[in-house]
C-alpha positions as CSV (number, residue, x, y, z in Angstrom):
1,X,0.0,0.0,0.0
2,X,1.4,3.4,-0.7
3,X,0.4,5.1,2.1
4,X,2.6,7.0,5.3
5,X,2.9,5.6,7.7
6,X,3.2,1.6,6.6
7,X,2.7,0.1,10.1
8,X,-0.6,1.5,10.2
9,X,-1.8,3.4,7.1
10,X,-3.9,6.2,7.8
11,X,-6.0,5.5,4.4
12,X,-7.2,2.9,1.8
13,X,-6.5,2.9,-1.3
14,X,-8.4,4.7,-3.4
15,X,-11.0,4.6,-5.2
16,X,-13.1,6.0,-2.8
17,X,-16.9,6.3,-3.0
18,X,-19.3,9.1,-1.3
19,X,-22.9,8.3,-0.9
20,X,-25.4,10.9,0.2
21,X,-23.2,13.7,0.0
22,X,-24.6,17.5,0.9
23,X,-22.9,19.7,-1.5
24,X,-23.5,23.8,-2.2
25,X,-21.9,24.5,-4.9
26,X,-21.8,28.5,-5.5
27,X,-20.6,30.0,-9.2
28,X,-19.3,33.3,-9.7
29,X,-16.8,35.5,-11.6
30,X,-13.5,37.1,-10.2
31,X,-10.0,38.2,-11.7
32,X,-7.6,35.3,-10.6
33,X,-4.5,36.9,-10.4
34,X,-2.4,35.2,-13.0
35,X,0.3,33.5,-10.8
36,X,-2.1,31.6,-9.2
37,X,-2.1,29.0,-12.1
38,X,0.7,26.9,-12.2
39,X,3.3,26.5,-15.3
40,X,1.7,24.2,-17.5
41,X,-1.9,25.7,-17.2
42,X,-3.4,28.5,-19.5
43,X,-5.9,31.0,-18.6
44,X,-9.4,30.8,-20.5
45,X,-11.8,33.8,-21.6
46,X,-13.9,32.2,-18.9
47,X,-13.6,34.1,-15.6
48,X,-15.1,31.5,-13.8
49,X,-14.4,30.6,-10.2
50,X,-16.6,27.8,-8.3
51,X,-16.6,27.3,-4.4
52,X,-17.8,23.8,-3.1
53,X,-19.1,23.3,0.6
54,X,-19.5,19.6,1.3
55,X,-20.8,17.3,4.3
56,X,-19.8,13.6,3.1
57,X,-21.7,11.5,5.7
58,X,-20.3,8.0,4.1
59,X,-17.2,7.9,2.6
60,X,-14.4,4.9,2.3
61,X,-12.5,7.2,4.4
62,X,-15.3,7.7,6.9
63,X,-17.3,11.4,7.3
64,X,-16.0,14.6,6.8
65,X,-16.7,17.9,5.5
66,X,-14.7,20.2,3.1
67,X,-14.5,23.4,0.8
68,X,-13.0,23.1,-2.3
69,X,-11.9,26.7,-4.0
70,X,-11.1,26.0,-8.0
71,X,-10.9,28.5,-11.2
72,X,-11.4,28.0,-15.2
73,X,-8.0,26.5,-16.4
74,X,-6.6,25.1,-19.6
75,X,-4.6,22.2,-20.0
76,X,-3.5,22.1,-24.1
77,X,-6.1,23.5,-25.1
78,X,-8.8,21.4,-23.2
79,X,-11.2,22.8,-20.5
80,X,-10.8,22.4,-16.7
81,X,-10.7,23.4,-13.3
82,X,-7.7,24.2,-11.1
83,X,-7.9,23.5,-7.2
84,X,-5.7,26.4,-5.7
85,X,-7.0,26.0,-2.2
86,X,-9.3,23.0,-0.4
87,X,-9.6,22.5,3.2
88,X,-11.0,19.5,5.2
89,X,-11.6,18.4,8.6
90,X,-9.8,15.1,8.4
91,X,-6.8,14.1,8.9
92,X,-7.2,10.9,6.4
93,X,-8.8,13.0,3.6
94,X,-6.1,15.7,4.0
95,X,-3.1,13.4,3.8
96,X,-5.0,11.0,0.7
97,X,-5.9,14.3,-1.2
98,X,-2.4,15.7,-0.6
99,X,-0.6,11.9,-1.3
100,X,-2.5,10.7,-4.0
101,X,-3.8,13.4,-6.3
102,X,-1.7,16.4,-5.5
103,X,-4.6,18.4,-3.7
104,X,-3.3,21.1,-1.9
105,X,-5.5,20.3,1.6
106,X,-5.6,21.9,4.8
107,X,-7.0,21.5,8.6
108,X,-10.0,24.0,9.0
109,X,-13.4,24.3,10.8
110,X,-16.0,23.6,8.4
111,X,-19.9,24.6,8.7
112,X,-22.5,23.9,6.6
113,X,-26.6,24.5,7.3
114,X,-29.6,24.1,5.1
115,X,-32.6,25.5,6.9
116,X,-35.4,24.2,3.9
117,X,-33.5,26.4,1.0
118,X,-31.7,29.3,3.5
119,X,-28.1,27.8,3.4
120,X,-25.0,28.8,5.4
121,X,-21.4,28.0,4.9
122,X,-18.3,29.0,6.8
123,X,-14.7,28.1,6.6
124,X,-12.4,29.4,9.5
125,X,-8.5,28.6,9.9
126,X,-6.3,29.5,12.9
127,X,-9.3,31.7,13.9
128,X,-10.2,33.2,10.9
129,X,-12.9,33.5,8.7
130,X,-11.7,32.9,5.4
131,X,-15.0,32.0,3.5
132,X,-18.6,33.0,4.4
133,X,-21.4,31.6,2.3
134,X,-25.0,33.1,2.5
135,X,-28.0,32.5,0.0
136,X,-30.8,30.7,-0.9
137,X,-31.6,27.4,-2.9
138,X,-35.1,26.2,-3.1
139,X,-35.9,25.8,-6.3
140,X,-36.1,22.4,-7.4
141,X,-33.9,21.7,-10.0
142,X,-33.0,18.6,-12.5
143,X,-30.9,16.0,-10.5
144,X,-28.5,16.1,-13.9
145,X,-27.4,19.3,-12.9
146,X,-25.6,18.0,-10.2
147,X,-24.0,15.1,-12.2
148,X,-22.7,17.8,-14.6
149,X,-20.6,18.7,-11.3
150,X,-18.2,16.2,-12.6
151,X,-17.8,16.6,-16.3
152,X,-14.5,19.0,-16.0
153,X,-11.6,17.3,-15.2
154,X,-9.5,18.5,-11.7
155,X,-6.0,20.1,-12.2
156,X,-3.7,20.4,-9.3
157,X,-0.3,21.1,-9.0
158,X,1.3,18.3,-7.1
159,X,4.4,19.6,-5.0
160,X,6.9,17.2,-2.9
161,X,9.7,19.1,-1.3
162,X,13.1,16.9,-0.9
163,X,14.6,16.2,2.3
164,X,17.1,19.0,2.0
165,X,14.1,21.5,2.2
166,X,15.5,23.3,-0.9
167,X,14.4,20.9,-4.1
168,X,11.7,18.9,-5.1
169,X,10.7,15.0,-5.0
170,X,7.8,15.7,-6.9
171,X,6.6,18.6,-9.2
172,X,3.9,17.6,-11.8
173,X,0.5,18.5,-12.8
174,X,-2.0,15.5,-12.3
175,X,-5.7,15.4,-13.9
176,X,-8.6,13.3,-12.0
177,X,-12.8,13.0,-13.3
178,X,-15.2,12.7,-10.5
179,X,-18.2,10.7,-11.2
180,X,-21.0,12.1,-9.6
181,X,-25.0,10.9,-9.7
182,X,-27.4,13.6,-8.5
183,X,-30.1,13.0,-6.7
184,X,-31.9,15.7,-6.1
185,X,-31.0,19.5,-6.6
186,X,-32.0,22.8,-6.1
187,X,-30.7,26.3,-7.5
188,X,-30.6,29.9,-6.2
189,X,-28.5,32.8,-5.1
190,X,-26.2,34.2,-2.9
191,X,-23.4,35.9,-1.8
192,X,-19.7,34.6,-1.0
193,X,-17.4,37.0,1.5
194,X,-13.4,36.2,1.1
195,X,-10.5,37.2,3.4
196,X,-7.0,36.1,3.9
197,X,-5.7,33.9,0.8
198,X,-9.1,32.8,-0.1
199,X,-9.6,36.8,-1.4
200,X,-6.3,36.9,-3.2
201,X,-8.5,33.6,-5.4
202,X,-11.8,34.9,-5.5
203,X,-11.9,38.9,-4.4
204,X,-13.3,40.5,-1.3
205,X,-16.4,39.4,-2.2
206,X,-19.2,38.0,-5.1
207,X,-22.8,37.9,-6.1
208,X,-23.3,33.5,-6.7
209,X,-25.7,31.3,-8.2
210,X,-26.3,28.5,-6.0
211,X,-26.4,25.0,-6.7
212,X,-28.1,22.7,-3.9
213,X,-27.3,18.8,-4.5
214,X,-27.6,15.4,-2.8
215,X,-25.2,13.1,-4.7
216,X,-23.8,10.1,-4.8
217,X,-19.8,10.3,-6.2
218,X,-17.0,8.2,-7.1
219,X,-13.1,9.6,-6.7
220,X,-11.1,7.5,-8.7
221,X,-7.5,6.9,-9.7
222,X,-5.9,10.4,-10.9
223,X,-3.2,10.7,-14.1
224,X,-0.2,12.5,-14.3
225,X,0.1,14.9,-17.1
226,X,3.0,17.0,-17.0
């Protein structure tokens, strides 16, 4: 298994399923400063920015919530998203996202409510608030909309430092596909407050449309690509 630590691995091997997942997924517009793409990725016309708050009450990995921050990026030419920021509140899903696939996880405290369509979302590190999420999504949508969720592929930027602290094990760009059945969905607006390094991704602050899904999803096995 190739996992850390090998006398008692922390995760599985993935894939990993989800099943009855929560998900508010908010879409807006905002100027990603260029730099925040990594060598290897192009910027699109698109100005696209999507922020993901997620309760996963059955996982392989076991329940946890997360925020997942990604922008419109180009990989020769063919459509994508790039994670620049995710956080979690597990130490397994932080270490597998970081291990496996290259996503760049941290420890945070995570809150998500869904008061019939009123939603909340908050994301707070060291004391913090770094993401605030307010809206509304009651009206009932088609279930597909939530499996589109997953027809980008995922770019991250996976970075190993060497033992000497000043080179690199690893540096490549790796690709993965969720596969996600929706269940039911519901859309709507609101509005998404940044500080901290989440506003140097998405601004101060932006006007969303809301996307309110209860999904089923498969993470598989990711590719390197460059």
């Amino acid at each position: 298994m190739p996992t850390m630590p090998a006398l008692a691995p922390l995760y599985p091997a993935p894939p990993y399923e989800y099943r009855g997942s929560h998900l508010v997924v908010a879409l807006g517009e905002s100027d990603v400063p260029a730099n925040v793409l990594p060598s290897g990725l192009d910027r699109p016309a698109s100005r696209t920015c999507t922020v993901v708050f997620a309760e996963y009450p059955d996982t392989t990995i076991g329940p946890y919530r997360e925020v997942v921050v990604l922008t419109a990026a180009l990989w020769h030419g063919v459509d994508g998203m790039f994670c620049p920021l995710i956080y979690v509140d597990s130490d397994a899903a932080l270490c597998a996202g970081r291990e496996v696939w290259g996503f760049p996880k941290k420890l945070a405290d995570i809150e998500l409510s869904e008061d019939g369509g009123t939603v909340r979302g908050r994301l707070a590190r060291a004391g913090e608030d770094l993401i605030v999420l307010e809206g509304n999504a009651a009206q009932i949508a088609d279930p597909s909309l939530a499996t589109a969720l997953g027809a980008l592929p995922i770019y991250n930027h996976k970075l190993i430092p060497a033992t000497n602290g000043k080179e690199t094990d690893v540096d490549c760009l790796t690709e993965v596909r969720l596969d996600v059945l929706g269940h039911q969905a519901w859309t709507g607006t609101g509005a998404l407050r940044s500080s901290g390094e989440a506003a140097f991704v998405l601004g101060d602050a932006i006007d969303v449309q809301l996307v309110r899904a209860i999904v089923d999803s498969v993470l598989p096995l990711g590719e390197r690509i460059e």
